[in-house]
C-alpha positions as CSV (number, residue, x, y, z in Angstrom):
1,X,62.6,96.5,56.2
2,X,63.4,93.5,54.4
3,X,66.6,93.1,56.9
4,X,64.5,93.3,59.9
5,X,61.6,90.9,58.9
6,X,64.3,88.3,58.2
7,X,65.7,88.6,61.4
8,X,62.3,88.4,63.1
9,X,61.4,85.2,61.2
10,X,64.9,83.7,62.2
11,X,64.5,84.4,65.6
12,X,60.4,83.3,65.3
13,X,62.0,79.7,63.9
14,X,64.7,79.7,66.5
15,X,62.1,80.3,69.6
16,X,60.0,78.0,68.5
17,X,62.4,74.9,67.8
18,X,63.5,75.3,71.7
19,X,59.4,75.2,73.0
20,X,59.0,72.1,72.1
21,X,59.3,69.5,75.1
22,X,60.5,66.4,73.4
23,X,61.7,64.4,76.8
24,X,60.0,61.5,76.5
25,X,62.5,58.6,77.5
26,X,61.7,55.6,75.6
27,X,62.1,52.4,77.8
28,X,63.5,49.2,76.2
29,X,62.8,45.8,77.1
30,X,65.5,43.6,77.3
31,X,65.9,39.9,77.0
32,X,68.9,37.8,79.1
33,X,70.4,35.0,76.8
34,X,72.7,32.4,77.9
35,X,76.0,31.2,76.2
36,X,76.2,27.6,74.3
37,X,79.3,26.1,74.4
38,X,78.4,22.3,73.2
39,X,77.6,21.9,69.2
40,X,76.3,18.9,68.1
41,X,76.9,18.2,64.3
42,X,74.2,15.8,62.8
43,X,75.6,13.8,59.9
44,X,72.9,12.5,57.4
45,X,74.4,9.1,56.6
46,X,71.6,8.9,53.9
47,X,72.9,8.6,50.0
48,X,70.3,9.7,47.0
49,X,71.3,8.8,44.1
50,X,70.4,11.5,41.3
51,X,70.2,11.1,37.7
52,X,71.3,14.2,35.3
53,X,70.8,14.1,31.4
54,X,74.0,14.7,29.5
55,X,72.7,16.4,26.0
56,X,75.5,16.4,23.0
57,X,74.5,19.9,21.7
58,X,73.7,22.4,24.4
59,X,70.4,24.5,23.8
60,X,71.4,23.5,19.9
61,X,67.7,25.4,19.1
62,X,68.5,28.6,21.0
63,X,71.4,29.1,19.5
64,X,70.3,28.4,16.0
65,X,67.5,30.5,16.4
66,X,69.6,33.5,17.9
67,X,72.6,32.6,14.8
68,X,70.2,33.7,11.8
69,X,71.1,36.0,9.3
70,X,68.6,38.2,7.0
71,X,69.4,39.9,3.1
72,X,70.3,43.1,4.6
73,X,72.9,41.8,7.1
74,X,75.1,41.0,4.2
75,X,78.1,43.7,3.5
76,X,77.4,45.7,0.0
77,X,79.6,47.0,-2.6
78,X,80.0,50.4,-2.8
C-alpha cells in the first residue's frame, strides 16, 4: 500500500510540474553604442605643495601602553 501511494504521489508531482504554462518570453530593450577611437589625456600642470610631520618615536604612547607588565607576568620558582 505504501508502494502504490508513493508512486501515485510521484506521478501526482510529475503531472503537475508539466501543467504549468510558463512561456512567457521576456522582451529586452537594447541600447546601440558607438565606438571611440580618440582619447584625450588631460594633464593637471597644477603643483600643491603638502606638508607631512615627521615624529622621532612613532605612536611612542601606544606602544608603551600596550608594553606593560603586571606581578603575575613574572616567571616563578618552583
Amino acid at each position: 500500500m505504501k508502494t502504490i501511494a508513493t508512486i501515485f504521489f510521484i506521478f501526482f508531482i510529475g503531472t503537475a510540474a508539466q501543467a504549468q504554462n510558463n512561456t512567457t518570453d521576456v522582451k529586452v530593450e537594447t541600447i546601440e553604442m558607438g565606438i571611440v577611437t580618440e582619447t584625450v589625456k588631460e594633464l593637471n600642470l597644477e603643483t600643491k605643495t603638502e606638508v607631512a610631520r615627521l615624529y622621532k618615536f612613532k605612536n611612542a604612547r601606544i606602544t608603551k601602553a600596550l608594553s606593560f607588565t603586571t606581578k603575575r607576568n613574572k616567571a616563578k620558582m618552583a
